[in-house]
Structure formats: structure tokens, C-alpha cells
C-alpha positions as CSV (number, residue, x, y, z in Angstrom):
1,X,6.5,-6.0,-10.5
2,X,9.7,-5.8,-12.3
3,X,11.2,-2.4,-13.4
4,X,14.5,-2.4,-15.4
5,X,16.6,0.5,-16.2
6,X,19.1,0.9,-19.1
7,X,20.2,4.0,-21.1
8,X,21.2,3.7,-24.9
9,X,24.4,4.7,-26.2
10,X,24.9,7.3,-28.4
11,X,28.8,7.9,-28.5
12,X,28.7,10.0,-31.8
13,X,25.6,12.1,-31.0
14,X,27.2,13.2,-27.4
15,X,31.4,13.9,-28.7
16,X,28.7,16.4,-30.8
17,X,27.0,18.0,-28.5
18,X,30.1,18.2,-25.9
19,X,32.3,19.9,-28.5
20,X,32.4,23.7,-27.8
21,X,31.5,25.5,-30.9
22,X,31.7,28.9,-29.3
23,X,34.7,28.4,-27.7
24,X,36.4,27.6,-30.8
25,X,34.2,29.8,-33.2
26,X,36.3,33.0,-32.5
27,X,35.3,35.9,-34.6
28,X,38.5,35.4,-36.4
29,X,37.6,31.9,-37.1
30,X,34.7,32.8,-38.3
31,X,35.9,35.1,-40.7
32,X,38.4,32.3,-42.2
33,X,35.8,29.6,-42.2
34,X,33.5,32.2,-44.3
35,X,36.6,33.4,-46.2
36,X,37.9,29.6,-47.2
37,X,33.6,28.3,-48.3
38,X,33.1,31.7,-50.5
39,X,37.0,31.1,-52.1
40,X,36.9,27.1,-52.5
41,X,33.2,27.1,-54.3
42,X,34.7,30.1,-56.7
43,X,37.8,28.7,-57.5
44,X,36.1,25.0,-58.4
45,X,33.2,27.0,-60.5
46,X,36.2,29.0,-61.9
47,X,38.0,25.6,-63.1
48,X,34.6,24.4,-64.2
49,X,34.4,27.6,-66.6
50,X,37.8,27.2,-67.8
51,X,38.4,23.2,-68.4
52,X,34.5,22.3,-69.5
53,X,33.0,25.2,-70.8
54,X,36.4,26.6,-72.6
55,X,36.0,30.5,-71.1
56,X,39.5,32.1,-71.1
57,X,40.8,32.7,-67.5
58,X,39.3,36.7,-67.2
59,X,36.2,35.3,-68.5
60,X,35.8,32.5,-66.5
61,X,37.0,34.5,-63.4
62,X,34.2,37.5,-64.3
63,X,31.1,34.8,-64.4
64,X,32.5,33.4,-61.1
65,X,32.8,36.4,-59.6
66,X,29.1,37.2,-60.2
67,X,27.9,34.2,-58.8
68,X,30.2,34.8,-55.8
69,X,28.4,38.4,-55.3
70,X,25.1,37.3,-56.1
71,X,25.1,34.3,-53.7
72,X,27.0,36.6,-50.9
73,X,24.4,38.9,-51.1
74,X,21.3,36.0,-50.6
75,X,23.1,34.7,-47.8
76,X,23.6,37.4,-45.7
77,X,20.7,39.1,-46.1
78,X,18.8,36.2,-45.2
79,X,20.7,34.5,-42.2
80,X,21.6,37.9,-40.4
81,X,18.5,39.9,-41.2
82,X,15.6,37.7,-42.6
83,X,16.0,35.0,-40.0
84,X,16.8,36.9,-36.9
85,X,13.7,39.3,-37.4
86,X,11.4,36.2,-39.1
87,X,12.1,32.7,-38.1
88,X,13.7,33.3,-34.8
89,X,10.6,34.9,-33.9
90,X,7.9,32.7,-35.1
91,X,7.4,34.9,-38.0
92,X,6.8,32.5,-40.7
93,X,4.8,33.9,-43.1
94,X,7.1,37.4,-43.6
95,X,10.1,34.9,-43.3
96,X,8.4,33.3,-46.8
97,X,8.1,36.6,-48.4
98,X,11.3,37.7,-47.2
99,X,12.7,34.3,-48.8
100,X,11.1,35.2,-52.0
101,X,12.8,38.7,-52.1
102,X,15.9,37.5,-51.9
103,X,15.4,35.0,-54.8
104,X,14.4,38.0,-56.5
105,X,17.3,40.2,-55.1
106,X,19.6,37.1,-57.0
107,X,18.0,37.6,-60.0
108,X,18.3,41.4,-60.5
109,X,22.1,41.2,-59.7
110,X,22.7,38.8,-61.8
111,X,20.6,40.8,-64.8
112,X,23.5,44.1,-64.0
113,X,26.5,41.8,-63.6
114,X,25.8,40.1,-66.8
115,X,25.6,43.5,-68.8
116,X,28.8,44.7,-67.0
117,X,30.6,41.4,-68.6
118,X,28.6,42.1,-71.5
119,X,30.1,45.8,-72.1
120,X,33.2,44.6,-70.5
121,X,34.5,41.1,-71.6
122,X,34.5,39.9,-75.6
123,X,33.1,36.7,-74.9
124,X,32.9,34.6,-78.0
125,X,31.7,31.4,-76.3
126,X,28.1,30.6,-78.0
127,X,26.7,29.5,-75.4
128,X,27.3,32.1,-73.2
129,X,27.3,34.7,-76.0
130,X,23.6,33.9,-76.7
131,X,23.4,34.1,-73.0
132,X,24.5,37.6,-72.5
133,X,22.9,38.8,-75.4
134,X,19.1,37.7,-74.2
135,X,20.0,39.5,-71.0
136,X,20.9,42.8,-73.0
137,X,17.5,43.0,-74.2
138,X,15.7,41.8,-71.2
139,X,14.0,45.0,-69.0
140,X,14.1,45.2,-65.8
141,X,10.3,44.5,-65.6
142,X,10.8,41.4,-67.4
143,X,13.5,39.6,-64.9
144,X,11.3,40.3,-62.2
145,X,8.1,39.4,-64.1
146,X,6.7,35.9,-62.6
147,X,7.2,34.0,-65.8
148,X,10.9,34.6,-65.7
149,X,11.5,34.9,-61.9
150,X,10.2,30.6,-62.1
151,X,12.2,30.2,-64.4
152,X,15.7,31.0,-62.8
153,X,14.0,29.4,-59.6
154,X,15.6,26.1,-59.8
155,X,19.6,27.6,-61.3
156,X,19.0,30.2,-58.0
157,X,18.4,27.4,-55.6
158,X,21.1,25.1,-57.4
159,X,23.4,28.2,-57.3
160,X,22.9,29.2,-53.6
161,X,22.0,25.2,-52.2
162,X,25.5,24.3,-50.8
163,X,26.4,27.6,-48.9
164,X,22.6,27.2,-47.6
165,X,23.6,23.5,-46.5
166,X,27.0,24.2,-44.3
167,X,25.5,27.0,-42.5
168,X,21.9,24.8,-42.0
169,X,24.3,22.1,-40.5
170,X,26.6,24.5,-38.5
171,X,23.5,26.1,-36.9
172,X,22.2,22.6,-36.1
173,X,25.2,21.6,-34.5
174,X,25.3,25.1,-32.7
175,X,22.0,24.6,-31.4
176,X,22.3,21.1,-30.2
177,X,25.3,21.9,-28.3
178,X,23.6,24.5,-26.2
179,X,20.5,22.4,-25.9
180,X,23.2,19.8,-24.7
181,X,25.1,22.3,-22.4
182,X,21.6,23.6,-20.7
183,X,20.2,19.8,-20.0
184,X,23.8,19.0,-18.7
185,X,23.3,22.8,-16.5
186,X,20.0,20.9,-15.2
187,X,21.7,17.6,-14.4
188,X,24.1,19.0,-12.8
189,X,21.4,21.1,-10.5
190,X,20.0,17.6,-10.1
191,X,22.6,15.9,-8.7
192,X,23.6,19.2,-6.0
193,X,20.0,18.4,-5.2
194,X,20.7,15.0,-4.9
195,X,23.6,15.4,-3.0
196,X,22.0,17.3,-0.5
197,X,19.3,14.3,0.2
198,X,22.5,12.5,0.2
199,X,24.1,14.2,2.9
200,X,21.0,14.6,4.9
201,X,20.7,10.7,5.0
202,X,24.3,10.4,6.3
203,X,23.5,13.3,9.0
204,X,20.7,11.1,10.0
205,X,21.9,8.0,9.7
206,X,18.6,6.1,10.7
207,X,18.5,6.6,14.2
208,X,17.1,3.9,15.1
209,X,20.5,2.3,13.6
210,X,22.5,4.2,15.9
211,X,20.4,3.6,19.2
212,X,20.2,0.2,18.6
213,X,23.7,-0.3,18.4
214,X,24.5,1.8,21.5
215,X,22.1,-0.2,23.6
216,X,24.0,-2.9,21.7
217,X,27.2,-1.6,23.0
218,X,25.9,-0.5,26.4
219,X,24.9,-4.4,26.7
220,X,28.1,-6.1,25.5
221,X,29.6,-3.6,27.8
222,X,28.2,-4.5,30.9
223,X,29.0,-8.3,30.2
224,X,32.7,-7.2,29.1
225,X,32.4,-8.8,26.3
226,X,35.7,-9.0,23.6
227,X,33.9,-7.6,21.2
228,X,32.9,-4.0,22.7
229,X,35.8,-2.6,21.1
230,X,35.5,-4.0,17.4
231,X,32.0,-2.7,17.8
232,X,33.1,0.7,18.6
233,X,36.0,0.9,15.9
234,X,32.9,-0.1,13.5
235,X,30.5,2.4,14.2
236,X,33.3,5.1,14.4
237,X,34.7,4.1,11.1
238,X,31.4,4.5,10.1
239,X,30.5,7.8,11.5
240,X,34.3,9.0,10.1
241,X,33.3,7.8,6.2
242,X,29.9,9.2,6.5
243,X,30.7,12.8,7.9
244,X,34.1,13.3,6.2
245,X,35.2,10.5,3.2
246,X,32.2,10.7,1.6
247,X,31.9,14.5,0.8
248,X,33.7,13.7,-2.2
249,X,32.1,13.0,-5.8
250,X,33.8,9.7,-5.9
251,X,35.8,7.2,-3.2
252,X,37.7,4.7,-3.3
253,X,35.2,1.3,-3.7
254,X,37.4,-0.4,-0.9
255,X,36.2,2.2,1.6
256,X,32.6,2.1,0.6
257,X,32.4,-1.8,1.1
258,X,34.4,-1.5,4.3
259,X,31.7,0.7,5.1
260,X,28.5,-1.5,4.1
261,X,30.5,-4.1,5.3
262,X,30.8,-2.6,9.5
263,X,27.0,-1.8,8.8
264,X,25.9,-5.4,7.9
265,X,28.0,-6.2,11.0
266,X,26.1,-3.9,13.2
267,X,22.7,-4.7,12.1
268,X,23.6,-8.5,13.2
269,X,23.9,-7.7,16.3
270,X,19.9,-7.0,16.7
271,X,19.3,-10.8,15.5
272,X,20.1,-14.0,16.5
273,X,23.0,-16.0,15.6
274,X,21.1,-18.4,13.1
275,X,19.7,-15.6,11.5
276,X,19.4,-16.0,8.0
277,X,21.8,-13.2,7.1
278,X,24.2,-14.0,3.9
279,X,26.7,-11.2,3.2
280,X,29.4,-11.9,0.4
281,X,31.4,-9.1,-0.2
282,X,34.5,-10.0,-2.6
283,X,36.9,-8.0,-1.6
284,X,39.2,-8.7,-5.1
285,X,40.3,-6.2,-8.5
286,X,39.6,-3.2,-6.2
287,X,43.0,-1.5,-6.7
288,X,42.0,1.8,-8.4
289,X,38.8,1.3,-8.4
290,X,36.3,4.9,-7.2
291,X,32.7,5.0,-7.1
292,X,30.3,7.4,-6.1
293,X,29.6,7.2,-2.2
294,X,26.2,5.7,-0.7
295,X,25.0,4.5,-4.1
296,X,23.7,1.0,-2.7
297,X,23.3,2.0,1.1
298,X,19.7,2.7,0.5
299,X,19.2,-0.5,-0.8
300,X,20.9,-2.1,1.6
301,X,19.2,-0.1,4.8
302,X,15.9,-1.0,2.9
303,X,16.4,-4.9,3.3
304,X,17.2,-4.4,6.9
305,X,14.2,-2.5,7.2
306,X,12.1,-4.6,5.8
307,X,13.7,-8.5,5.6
308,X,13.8,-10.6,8.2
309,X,9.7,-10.4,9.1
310,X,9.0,-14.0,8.8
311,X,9.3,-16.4,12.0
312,X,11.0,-19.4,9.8
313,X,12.0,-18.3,6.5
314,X,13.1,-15.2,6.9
315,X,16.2,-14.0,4.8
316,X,18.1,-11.5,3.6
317,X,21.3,-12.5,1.2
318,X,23.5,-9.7,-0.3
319,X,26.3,-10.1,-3.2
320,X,28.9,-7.9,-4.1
321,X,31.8,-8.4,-6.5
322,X,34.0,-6.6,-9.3
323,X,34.7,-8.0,-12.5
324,X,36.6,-5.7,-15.8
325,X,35.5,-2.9,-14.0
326,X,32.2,-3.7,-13.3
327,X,30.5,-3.1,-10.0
328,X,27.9,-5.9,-9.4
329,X,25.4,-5.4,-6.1
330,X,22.7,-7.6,-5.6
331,X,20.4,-7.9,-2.6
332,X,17.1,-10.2,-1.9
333,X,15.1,-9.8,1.5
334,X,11.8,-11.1,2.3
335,X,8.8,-8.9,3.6
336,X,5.4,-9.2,3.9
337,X,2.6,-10.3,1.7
338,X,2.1,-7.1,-1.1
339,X,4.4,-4.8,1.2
340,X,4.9,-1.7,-1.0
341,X,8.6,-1.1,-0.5
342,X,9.0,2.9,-1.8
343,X,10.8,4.9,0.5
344,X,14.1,4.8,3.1
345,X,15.9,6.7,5.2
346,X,14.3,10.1,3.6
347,X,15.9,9.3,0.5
348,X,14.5,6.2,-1.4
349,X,14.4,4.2,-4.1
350,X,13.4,6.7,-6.7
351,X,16.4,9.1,-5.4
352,X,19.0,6.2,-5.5
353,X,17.5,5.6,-9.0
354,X,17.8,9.2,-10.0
355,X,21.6,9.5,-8.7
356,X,22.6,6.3,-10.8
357,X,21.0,8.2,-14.1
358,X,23.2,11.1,-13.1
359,X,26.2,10.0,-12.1
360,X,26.7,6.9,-14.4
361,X,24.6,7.6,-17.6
362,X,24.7,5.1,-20.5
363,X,27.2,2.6,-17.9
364,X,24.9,0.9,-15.6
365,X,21.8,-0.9,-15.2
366,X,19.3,-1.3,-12.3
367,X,17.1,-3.9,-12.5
368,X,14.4,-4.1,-8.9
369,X,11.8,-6.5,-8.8
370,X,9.0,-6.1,-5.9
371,X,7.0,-9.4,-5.3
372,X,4.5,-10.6,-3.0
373,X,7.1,-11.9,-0.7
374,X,10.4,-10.7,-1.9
375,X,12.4,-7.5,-2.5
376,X,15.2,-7.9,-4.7
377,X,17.7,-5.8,-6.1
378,X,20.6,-6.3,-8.8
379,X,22.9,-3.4,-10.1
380,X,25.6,-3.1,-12.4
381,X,27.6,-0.6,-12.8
382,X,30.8,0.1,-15.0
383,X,33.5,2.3,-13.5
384,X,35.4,3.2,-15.7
């Protein structure tokens, strides 16, 4: 069984759902983003009116102007009323009527601005003399009647289509970004949580580690062996990066293979010297370099656990290296014929799995193979 893990990037999607709309979109700003939509479409309709269609400036800045209220008056009515009492409360059918009204709202402004430019403005324009004229003798039953409300359906939604469009987008981006901000909220939980399994391995510290390494140490003692004090600078190094260093988020990487390095070193002292124990750790391009504390450990403690069961060929052969800023970790250990490796130390593989989502989304990748005979574990991290 092989399981690989990998997260796509998405660069642009994520600078958009990390930017702070709210913190930015100030009342005031909103008032001058409003102010600067409502005054750019008028002023390019008003040029329109006046280069194309001829209309003097006053005329041309009167049919401008009653687009500009009739439009105004659709799009607030129906994004601060309609939608906070309709859509944003599953109401779709009343949001549809409501939709329809203001279509219809639209069309009876523009009927009464078009006779106040009528009694007010000598326009001589024929096109938009006939215009004015047919809306003279129009009722007020006949705008609103169904054969004329379809057809100044499609000039209403061409009319109010791009003010419709910025705030559709806006609101989209508005809503990502707190969709965004409340999975990060949970993440964040996630990790605490995480944490906290975290620093309940390293108050534990598999006690069967540390009592064999004290017999260890009570043996080499009695023998006055050389070593007893290397051994005892090990494990208290050890106990020192567990219960203090490694409260923080990140440390520096030289610490945490010191660290896995005095641990290896310790373990070795439960086997014999022709044990088939490989442990390269390439100790080079680690100026600078911080990672996240007790990332591999499980996996590490895991081949420990389990390696080293067969009589002959029995093996366990870790790699670590940094290349460009990449963390590379593998391990390989033996074990027993269909051995289900799942859990260490109170934390296991799913948890270390977990905390490398968290901590290092979209820059690593974790790929753990569980065979018949064979654990094996190869990660890859980027730390910067």
C-alpha cells in the first residue's frame, strides 16, 4: 500500500482570499468606490450622448442623469433590501418577484424623467424627439402593462448589467474571504490541537526509551565505561530540546537533527554492534534554515519500534539531507509479514500527516508505503 500526499497550488486564488476586504472597505471607502462607479458610467454615457448621438451638453447631461437615478434606485433597493430580506434568507421565490418590481420600479421612473426632459429640454434630436414624444402619450397603465414592461426588459438589464456585475464580483470576493478567514480559524484550532498531542509525546517520551537507556547508563556505569558521560550529555540534550526548544512554532533544523541524531545514538545502544542500523544525516546548507519541531520524530520512533524484528536481515536505514531549501527525510525498516504500522508514541502517522498539511500546505509531500515486509517513509519539504 502506497499513499502519496501533495497539495495543488493556487497562488492567485489564496493572495484573494488573504486580502482583507473589510479592513480596507472603510465606510468612507465605500462611499468613494460607490461615488467614482455611479460618476465614471455617467460621464462615459454623457460623452456617448454628446460625440455619437449629437445631444447638446444640457441635453446629454439630462438623459444621463435619468439613467443615473433610475439605475441608483434598482440597485439599492434590491442589494440592501430585496436581498437581505429574500436571498439571504432562502427566500427565492419573493426574491423573483421582488426582482421583477424593481424592473418595473425602472420603468416607471424612467416614463416621469422622460416627461420632465420633455416639458423641460427643446430637444430637436429625431431620434430622441420621437422618443419623448411616444412617452408623452403613453399612460401610466400602459408602461406597466406586460406587453411594454418585455419590451424595455432587455434596455433595463443592458442599462443596469454592469453596476449589477462589480457588486456580484465584490460580494464574491467578500464572501470567499471570510469563507477563507473561518477555514484558516479552523486550521489554526487544528494545529493548537495538534500541538498539544505534540507536547504530550515529548512529556512522554516513550518510556520505554528512557528506561532503557538508564539501565543502559546504569550498565556502562558500573563497567566505567568512556562513554557514560556522552551518553548522559545525549539524553540531557534531549530532554533540554524537548521540554524547552521545542515550544516554539519553528527551530532551528540544526537543533532538530542534533536531536534525532542523540536519539538514533541512544536507541543503538539496545542492539548489537553489527546491527544493521544506517543513519546519514548531512549536516550541510543548514545556516538559516527553521522547521517545525518533531515533524519526523514519529517516524523515526516508529522504525525503532518496529524494524529490526528479523534474526538476519533486519534493517533499518535513515537519510536526511538539505538541498535549495528543501528538507528531504527518508526512512526504510523492516517488520513483520502484513504488520499494520498505524500508531506511535500516542501521536501517529495520521497526526504527523495532519501537522505537515497544516503547517506546510501546498510545500511538501509525503509519500509512505506499507508492505508486507517493509515500512518506508520519504518526505519533502520546502522551507522556505
Amino acid at each position: 500500500m502506497k499513499i502519496k500526499a501533495k497539495n495543488p497550488k493556487t497562488p492567485f486564488l489564496e493572495r484573494v482570499a488573504t486580502f482583507d476586504l473589510d479592513r480596507y472597505y472603510t465606510p468612507g471607502v465605500r462611499f468613494l468606490c460607490h461615488f467614482s462607479m455611479w460618476f465614471i458610467f455617467t460621464l462615459l454615457l454623457q460623452l456617448n450622448l454628446f460625440i455619437d448621438s449629437g445631444l447638446p451638453f444640457d441635453q446629454g447631461a439630462a438623459f444621463a442623469t435619468r439613467t443615473l437615478l433610475c439605475n441608483m434606485a434598482v440597485f439599492y433597493i434590491f442589494f440592501y433590501v430585496v436581498v437581505p430580506n429574500t436571498l439571504l434568507k432562502n427566500r427565492v421565490i419573493p426574491a423573483l418577484i421582488s426582482f421583477a418590481g424593481c424592473i418595473i420600479l425602472w420603468i416607471i421612473l424612467n416614463h416621469y424623467l422622460l416627461l420632465f426632459i420633455a416639458n423641460h429640454f427643446n430637444v430637436q434630436s429625431p431620434y430622441y424627439k420621437k422618443g419623448l414624444r411616444a412617452n408623452q402619450v403613453a399612460t401610466f397603465w400602459f408602461i406597466i402593462s406586460p406587453k411594454d414592461i418585455l419590451t424595455f426588459l432587455i434596455p433595463v438589464f443592458y442599462s443596469i448589467s454592469p453596476y449589477f456585475f462589480l457588486k456580484i464580483v465584490v460580494s464574491i470576493i467578500r464572501f470567499y474571504s471570510i469563507t477563507f478567514k473561518s477555514e484558516r480559524k479552523a486550521i489554526k484550532l487544528e494545529v493548537e490541537k495538534l500541538d498539544l498531542e505534540r507536547d504530550f509525546l515529548k512529556a512522554q517520551l516513550n518510556p520505554h526509551f528512557l528506561f532503557n537507556t538508564l539501565n543502559n547508563l546504569y550498565g556502562l556505569s558500573l563497567r566505567k565505561d568512556e562513554h557514560t558521560p556522552e551518553v548522559i550529555t545525549q539524553l540531557s540534550e534531549m530532554m533540554r530540546y524537548t521540554l524547552y526548544e521545542s515550544n516554539s512554532k519553528l527551530v532551528p533544523l540544526q537543533k532538530e537533527l542534533d536531536y534525532l541524531e542523540n536519539y538514533v545514538k541512544l536507541e543503538k545502544m539496545r542492539y548489537k554492534q553489527d546491527a544493521n542500523i544506517v543513519c546519514e544525516i548531512h549536516k550541510d546548507n543548514l545556516a538559516g534554515q527553521m522547521i517545525a519541531p518533531l515533524l519526523t520524530f514519529t517516524f523515526v520512533e516508529n522504525a525503532f519500534k518496529y524494524g529490526l524484528r528479523k534474526r538476519d536481515d533486519g534493517f533499518i536505514k535513515m537519510m536526511i539531507s538539505v538541498n535549495d531549501n528543501n528538507f528531504y527525510f527518508s526512512v526504510v525498516n523492516d517488520k513483520r509479514r502484513m504488520e499494520k504500522i498505524t500508531r506511535v508514541g500516542g501521536i501517529g502517522i495520521e497526526n504527523a500527516r495532519k501537522r505537515l498539511q497544516l503547517l506546510y500546505p501546498y510545500r511538501h509531500t509525503l509519500s509512505i508505503s506499507d508492505m508486507d515486509q517493509a515500512f518506508s517513509v520519504e518526505l519533502t519539504i520546502n522551507l522556505k
